[in-house]
C-alpha positions in Angstrom: 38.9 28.1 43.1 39.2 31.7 41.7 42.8 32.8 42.2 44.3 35.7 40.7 47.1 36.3 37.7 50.0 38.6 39.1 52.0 40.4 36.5 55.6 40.0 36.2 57.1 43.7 35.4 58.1 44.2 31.8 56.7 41.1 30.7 56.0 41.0 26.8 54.2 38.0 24.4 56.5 36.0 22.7 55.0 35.2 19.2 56.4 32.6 16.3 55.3 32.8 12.9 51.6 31.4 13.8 51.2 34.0 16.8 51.8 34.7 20.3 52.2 31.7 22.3 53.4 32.8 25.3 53.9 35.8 27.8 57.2 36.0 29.2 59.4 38.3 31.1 62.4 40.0 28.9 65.5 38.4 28.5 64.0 34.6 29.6 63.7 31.8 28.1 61.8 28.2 28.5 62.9 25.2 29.1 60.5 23.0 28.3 57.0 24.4 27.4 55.9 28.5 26.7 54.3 28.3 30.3 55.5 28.1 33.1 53.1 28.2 36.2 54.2 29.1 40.2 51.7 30.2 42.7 52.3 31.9 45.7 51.0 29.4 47.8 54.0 27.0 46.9 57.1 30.2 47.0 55.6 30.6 51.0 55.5 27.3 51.5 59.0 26.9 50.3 59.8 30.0 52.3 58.4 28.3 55.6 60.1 25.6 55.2 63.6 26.8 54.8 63.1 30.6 55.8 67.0 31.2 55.8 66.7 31.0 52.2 64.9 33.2 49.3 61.9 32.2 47.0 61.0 35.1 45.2 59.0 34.3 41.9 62.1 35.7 39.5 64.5 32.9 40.7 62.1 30.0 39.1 61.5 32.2 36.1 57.7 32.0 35.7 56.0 33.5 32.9 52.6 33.4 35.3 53.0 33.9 39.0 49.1 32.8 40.4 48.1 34.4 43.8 46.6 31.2 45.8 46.2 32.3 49.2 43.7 30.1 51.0 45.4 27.0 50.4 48.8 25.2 51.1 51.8 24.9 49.1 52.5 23.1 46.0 48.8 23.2 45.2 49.5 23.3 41.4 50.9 19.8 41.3 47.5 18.9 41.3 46.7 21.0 37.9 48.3 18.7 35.9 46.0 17.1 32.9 43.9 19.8 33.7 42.9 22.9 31.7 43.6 26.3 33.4 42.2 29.3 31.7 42.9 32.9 32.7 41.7 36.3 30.6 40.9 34.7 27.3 43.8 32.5 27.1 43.8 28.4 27.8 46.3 25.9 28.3 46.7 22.4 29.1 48.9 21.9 31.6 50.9 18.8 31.5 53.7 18.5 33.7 55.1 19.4 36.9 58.0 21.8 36.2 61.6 20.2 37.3 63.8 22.0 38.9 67.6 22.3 38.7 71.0 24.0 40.0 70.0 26.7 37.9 67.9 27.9 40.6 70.0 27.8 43.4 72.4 30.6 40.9 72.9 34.1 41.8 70.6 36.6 40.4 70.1 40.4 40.4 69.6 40.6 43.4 69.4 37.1 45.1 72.7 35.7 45.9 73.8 32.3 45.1 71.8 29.7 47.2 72.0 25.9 47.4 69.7 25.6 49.9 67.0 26.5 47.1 67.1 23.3 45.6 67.7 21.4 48.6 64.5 22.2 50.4 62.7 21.4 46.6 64.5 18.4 46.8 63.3 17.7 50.5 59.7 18.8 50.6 58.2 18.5 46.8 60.3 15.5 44.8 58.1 13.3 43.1 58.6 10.7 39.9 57.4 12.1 37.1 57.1 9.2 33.9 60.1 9.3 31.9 62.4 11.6 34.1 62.4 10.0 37.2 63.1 11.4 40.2 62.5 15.1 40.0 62.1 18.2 42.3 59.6 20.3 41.2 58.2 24.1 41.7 55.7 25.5 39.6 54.0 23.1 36.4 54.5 23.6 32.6 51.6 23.9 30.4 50.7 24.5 26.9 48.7 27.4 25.3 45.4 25.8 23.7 43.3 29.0 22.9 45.7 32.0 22.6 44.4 35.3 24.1 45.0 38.2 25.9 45.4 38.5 30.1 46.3 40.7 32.5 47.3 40.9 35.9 44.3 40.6 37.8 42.2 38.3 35.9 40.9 35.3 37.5 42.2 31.9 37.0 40.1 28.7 37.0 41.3 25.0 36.6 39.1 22.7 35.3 
């Protein structure tokens, strides 16, 4: 599988004391690792599935947005405890990303939306060991070899 890193507009690295760990959009934050993962394979899959709703890329605040488009949703659920790498950068993805109300908030330019997080709940709710219960878009992962990408590098999970 080769698919391809899309860029999120005005994105910038996000760097601690012992460098960058992270690329992420201005003005974000993360919940709970410096990655998180969506591809477009799972937002149209969401958007088939409930297409009176939105799922653009901005309302799950990715930092990577991966263009997958010759398979079906949700395909990154399957990347976790796997290593994805991308331009020089690695990371160990560990979890699938849970999803909240926050998601279902207005937005510039998205209105307010419960149906969001209903159709996650529906169609891609799975337990995840020690939360439970969770609805998930997108995965969390961890940077193992920092590095520098851009939009248009290829992506391969190993």
């Amino acid at each position: 599988m080769s698919p391809i890193v899309e860029g999120i507009e005005g994105a910038e690295v996000e760097t601690l004391s012992d460098g960058p760990i992270a690329v992420v959009a201005p003005g974000t934050y993360f919940d709970a690792a410096p990655l998180h993962v969506v591809t477009t394979a799972t937002l149209a899959r969401l958007g088939a599935l409930a297409p009176d709703s939105a799922f653009p890329a901005q309302r799950f605040r990715p930092n990577v947005v991966v263009a997958v488009d010759d398979e079906p949703g949700f395909v990154e659920n399957d990347w976790v405890n796997h290593t994805m790498t991308f331009g020089g950068v690695a990371a160990s993805v560990f979890l699938a990303a849970p999803r909240c109300i926050m998601t279902t908030l207005a937005q510039p330019g998205l209105p307010r939306d419960p149906g969001v997080l209903q159709t996650i709940t529906r169609y891609n709710r799975f337990d995840i060991p020690g939360l439970g219960p969770s609805s998930c878009v997108g995965v969390y992962a961890l940077v193992t070899t920092p590095g520098s990408t851009r939009a248009g590098d290829a992506v391969e999970i190993t």
